[in-house]
C-alpha positions in Angstrom: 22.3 3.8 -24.3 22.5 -0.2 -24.7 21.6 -2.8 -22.9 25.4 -3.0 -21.6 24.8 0.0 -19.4 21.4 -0.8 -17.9 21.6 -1.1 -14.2 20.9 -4.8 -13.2 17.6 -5.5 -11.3 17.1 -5.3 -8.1 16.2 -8.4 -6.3 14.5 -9.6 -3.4 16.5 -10.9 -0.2 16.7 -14.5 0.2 14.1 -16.2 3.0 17.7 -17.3 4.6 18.4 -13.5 5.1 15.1 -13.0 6.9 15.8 -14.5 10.4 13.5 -15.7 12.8 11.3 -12.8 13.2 9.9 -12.9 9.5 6.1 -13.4 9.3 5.8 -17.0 7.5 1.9 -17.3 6.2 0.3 -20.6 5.5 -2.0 -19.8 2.8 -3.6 -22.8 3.4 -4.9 -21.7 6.8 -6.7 -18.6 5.7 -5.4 -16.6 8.7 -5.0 -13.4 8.7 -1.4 -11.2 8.7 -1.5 -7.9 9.7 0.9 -5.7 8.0 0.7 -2.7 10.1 4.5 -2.4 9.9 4.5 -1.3 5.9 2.5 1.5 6.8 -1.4 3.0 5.9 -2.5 2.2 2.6 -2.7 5.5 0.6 -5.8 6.0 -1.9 -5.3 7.2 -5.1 -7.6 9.8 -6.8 -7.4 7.1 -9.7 -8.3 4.2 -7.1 -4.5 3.4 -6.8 -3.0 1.9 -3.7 0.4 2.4 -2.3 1.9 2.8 0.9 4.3 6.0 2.7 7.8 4.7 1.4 9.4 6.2 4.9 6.7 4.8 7.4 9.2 3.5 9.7 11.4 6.3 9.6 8.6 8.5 10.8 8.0 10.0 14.7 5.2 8.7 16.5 3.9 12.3 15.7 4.4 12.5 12.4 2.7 8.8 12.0 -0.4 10.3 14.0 -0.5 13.1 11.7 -0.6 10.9 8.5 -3.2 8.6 9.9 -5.7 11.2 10.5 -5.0 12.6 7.5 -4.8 9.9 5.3 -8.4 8.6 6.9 -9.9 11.6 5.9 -8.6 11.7 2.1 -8.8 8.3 1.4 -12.7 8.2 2.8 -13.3 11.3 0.3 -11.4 9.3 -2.4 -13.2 6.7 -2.1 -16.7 8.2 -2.0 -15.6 10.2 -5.0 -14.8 7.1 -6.9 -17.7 5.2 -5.9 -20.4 8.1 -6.7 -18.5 7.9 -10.5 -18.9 4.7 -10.4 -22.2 5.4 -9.5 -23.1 7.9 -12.3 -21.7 5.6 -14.7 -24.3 2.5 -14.0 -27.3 5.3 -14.9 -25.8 6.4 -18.1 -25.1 3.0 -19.5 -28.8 2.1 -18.4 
């Protein structure tokens, strides 16, 4: 397979194709923008983070499902990583 048939890569729309009601940050404010539209953040068992592709596709239901599961998974995750973590300071010394 060359280089010919590679699909080409996918780009990001233009800020012209965002209209009015994109969120415009000033990073030289230090505000804070809530992204609650994307979607929970999803721990890892490595410590990953990603987010549910189909968030906004979901039923208030559904969304209330994933949120109290993900809370409890990702609190477990993260204790797990941080008691490795943990584990791994008292070997090394």
């Amino acid at each position: 397979m060359g280089d010919d048939d590679a699909p080409p890569p996918l780009a990001l729309p233009s800020a012209s194709d965002a209209g009015d009601d994109a969120t415009k940050l000033d990073v030289r404010t230090g505000a804070r923008v809530a992204l609650d539209g994307l979607g929970p953040i999803v721990v890892g068992a490595d410590g990953t983070m990603s987010r549910i592709t189909n968030w906004t596709s979901l039923s208030e239901r559904e969304r209330e499902t994933a949120l109290r599961r993900l809370a409890k998974r990702n609190n477990e995750r993260l204790e797990a990583l941080k008691s490795g973590e943990r584990s791994s300071e008292a070997c090394d010394g």
